[in-house]
N, C-alpha and C positions, 0 to 999 in steps of 0.2 A: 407583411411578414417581417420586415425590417425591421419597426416600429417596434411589432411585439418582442421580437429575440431584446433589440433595447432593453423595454420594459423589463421582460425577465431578468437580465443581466444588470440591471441596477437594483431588481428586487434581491436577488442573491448575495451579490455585493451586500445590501445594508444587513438580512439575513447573519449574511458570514460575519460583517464586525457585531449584531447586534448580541451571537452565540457566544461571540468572544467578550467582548465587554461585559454581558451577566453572568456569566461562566468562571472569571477568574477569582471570583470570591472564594471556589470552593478549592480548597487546598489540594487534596485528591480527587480529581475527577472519572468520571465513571469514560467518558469518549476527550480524549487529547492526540493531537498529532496524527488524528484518525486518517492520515494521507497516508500515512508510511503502512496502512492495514490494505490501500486497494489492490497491489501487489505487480508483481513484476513478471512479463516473457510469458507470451502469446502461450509458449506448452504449456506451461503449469495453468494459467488463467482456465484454458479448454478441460481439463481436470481438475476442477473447483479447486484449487492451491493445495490439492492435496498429495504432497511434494514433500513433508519433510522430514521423512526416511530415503527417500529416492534421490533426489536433487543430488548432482554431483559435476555440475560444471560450473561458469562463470557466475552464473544467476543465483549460486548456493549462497552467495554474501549476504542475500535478504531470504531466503529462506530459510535455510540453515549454514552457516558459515564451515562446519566441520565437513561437508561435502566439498569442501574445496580441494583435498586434500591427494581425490581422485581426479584430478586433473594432469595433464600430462604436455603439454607446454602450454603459451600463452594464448589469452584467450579475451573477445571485444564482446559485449553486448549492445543493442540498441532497442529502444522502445519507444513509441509515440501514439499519442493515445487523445478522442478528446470527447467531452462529458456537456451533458446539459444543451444537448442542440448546438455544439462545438465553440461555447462559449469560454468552458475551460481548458484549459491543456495540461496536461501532463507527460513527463519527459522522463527520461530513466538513462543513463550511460554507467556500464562496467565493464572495468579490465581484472583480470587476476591471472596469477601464473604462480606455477611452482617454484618452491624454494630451493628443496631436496627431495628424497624420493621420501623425507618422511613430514614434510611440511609445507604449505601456500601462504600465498595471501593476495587479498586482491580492496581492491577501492568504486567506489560506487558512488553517483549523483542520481537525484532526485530532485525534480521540482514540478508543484502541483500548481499552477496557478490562474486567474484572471485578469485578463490586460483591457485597455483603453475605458475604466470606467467611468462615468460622469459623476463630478465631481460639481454638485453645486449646492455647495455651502456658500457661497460667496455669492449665489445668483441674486440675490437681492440687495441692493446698495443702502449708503445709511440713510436715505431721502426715499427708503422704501419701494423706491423703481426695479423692475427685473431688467435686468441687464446680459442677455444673454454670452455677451462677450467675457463675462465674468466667469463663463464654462471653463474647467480644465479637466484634464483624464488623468488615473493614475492606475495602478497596477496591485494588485493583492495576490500573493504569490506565499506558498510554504517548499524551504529547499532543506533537504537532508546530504551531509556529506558524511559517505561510512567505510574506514578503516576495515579490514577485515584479515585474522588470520587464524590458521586452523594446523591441526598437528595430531598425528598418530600416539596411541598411548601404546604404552609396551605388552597391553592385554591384546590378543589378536582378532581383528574386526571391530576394535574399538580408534574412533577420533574426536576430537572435542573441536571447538569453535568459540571466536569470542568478536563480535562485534565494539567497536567505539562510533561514536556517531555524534556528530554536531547539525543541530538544528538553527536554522533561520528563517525565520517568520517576519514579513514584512505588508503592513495594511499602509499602501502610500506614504504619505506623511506624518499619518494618524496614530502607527503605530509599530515598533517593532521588537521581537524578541529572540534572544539566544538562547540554546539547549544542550545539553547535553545527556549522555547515558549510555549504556553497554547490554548488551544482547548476548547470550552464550547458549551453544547449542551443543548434542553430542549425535553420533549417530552410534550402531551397532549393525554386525553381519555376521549371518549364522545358518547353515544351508541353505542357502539362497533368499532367505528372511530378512528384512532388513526395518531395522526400528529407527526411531528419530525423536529426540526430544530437542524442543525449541523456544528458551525462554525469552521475550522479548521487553528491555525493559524490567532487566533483570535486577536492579538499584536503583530501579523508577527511574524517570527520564525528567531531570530537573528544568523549566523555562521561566527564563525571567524577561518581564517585559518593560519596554523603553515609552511609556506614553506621552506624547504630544498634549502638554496641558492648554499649547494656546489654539491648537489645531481642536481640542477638546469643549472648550468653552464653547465654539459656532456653533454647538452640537447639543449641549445638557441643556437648552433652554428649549429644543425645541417642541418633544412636551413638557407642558406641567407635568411637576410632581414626579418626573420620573429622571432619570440621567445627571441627578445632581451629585454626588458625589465621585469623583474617579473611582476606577475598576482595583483590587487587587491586583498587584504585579506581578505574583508567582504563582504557575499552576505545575503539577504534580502530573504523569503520565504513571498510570500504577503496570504492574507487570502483568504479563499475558504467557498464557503457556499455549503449547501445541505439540501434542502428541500426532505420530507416525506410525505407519505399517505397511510395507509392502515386499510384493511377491513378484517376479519377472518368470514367463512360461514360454519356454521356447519349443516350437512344433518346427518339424522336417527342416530345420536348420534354418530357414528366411524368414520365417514366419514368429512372431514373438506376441506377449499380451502382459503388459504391465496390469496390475491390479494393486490401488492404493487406498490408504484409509487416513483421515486423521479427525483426530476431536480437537478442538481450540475449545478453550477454557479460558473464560474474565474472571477477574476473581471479584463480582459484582452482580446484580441480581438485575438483568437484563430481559428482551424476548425473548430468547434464546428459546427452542423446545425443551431443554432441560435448564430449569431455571430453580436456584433458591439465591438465598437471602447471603450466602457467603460464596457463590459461587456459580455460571453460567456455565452451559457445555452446548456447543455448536457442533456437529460431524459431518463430514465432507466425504465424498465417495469418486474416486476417479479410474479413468480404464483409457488404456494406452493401446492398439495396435500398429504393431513394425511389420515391415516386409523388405524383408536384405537390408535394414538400419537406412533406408534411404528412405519411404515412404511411411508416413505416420498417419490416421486415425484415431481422434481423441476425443472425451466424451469425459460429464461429470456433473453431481449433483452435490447441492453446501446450502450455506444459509439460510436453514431451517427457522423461522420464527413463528412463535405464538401472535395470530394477530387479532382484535376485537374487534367484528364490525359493526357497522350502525345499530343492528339490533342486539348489542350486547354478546354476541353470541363471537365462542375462539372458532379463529379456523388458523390451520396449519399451512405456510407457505411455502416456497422452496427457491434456488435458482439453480435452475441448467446450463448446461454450459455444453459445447460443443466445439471442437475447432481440427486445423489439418496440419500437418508441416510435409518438410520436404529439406534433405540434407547429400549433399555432394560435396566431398573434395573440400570439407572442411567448414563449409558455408552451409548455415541451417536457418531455412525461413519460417515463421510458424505465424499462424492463424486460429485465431478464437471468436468465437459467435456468443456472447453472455450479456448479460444484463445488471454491471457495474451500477454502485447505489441504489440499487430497488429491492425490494422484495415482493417483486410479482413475478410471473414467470415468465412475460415477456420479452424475447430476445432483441435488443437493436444496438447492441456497443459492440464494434467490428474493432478488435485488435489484431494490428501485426508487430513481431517483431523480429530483429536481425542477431544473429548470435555468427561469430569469425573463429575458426583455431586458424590463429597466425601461422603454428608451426608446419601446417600445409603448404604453405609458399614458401620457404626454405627448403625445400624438398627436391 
């Protein structure tokens, strides 16, 4: 079992630079930075991320930044998470606190990545011998740091949000690149209705990449005909929308039932169930039950895609989701049961995460 998790993880590994390496030719790309899309906080993940008319605490900086706005002192988040038979990891920390009672902002990390991988470019010497001592590891890792602040408008039930966000993309030696770009989002509230628009990637997300020409050369020869010239250095993140809607239903005063909706939209002709040629729509369906705001119940269906299978024929696929939390005294743990990077309906990616209001403990 050892062997094989290896094997996989150095197939992945060559996979990820080999997506990146043919990939950067195209100026605008249809999937970039597709790390900062797996999403953040056990609650929302258990509701297929359909979160961004609702979101309104520390987690709002990556869903929607104008939910921030509804927070009321300071505020920790944590997340860890791991992918591919626990070969990758993925990390999440945010803090955000209020400014005044008519503005936030808060800061966020992110990194998605792959450690100790083998490294043998070098395994064979110039006398042609394998030389295993010639092995080294290295690490292939994508980090997001993101800015966030958000502010009341002078229309009632209206807040706006604006992300900034610096990318850092690192393939070992091999390769690395910086990013940047801005995300703005608004929310609305209107008898207990609440809408959310969330552009991501609002001025495209620019990266430019740093490559290793001599770490490069071990590499272009090793098929013919193929890897000989260096990659393009700049690729293009195009913007991404995501509309919201939801509704909170409060029974005999403990009892509560969130109901959310959202469509994300590529502006790109993807599987998406509803797919053309200028633009994608994916919709998301989530349901929240509370009991005295202590006890949660969570549940959600996304990821709709058109799939071909072997005998040509579409079928429609989906992912579920499911998860629990549990909040006291300021401190909320949350739990989701989903099935991150697939599109079958499969459940086995166990997320938890830790979300603090500081202002509890000064109390």
């Amino acid at each position: 079992m050892r062997f094989k998790a290896k094997q996989l993880k150095n197939f992945l590994c060559f996979l990820f630079i080999f997506i990146c390496a043919t990939n950067y030719g195209q100026t605008v790309r249809k999937y970039s930075n597709e790390f900062l899309n797996i999403g953040v906080d056990a609650a929302a993940l258990g509701m297929a991320n359909a979160v961004t008319s609702s979101t309104s605490d520390v987690n709002s900086g990556y869903w929607n930044p104008a939910g921030l706005v509804h927070l009321e002192d300071h505020q920790v988040a944590l997340m860890h998470a791991n992918y591919f038979a626990n070969i990758a990891k993925y990390d999440y920390l945010a803090y955000a606190s209020p400014i005044d009672d008519e503005s936030a902002w808060g800061i966020s990390l992110i990194r998605f990545g792959v450690d100790d991988i083998l490294n043998t470019t070098e395994l064979i010497d110039s006398q042609g011998n394998i030389d295993y001592n010639r092995i080294s590891l290295f690490s292939t890792a994508d980090y997001a740091f993101t800015f966030s602040y958000a502010r009341k408008l002078p229309v009632e039930g209206f807040q706006y949000g604006i992300n900034a966000k610096i990318i850092r993309r690192v393939i070992g030696k091999f390769a690395n690149a910086w990013g940047f770009g801005f995300d703005a989002g608004v929310q609305f509230e209107r008898n207990d209705w609440k809408f959310g628009l969330m552009v991501r990637d609002i001025t495209t997300t620019y990266n430019v990449w740093n490559i290793n020409e001599k770490e490069y050369q071990k590499v272009s020869e090793a098929v013919a005909g193929q890897n000989q010239e260096l990659p393009e250095s700049t690729e293009i993140t195009a913007p991404k929308l995501q509309l919201g809607i939801s509704k909170k239903f409060i029974f005999h005063y403990d009892y509560s039932l969130l109901a959310a909706a959202n469509m994300n939209m590529r502006f790109a002709q993807t599987n998406d169930i509803i797919s053309t040629k200028y633009a994608s729509v994916d919709p998301a369906l989530g349901l929240e039950f509370g009991y005295t705001n202590l006890v949660f119940v969570r549940a959600g269906v996304g990821n709709f895609q058109n799939v071909t299978q072997i005998d040509d024929t579409e079928k429609v696929t989906f992912q579920p989701n499911i998860g629990l939390g549990f909040k006291y005294r300021g401190i909320a743990v949350d739990y989701a049961l989903t099935n991150l990077g697939n599109q079958s309906s499969a459940l086995y990616s166990n997320i938890f995460s830790l979300k603090v209001d500081l202002g509890q403990f000064r109390r």
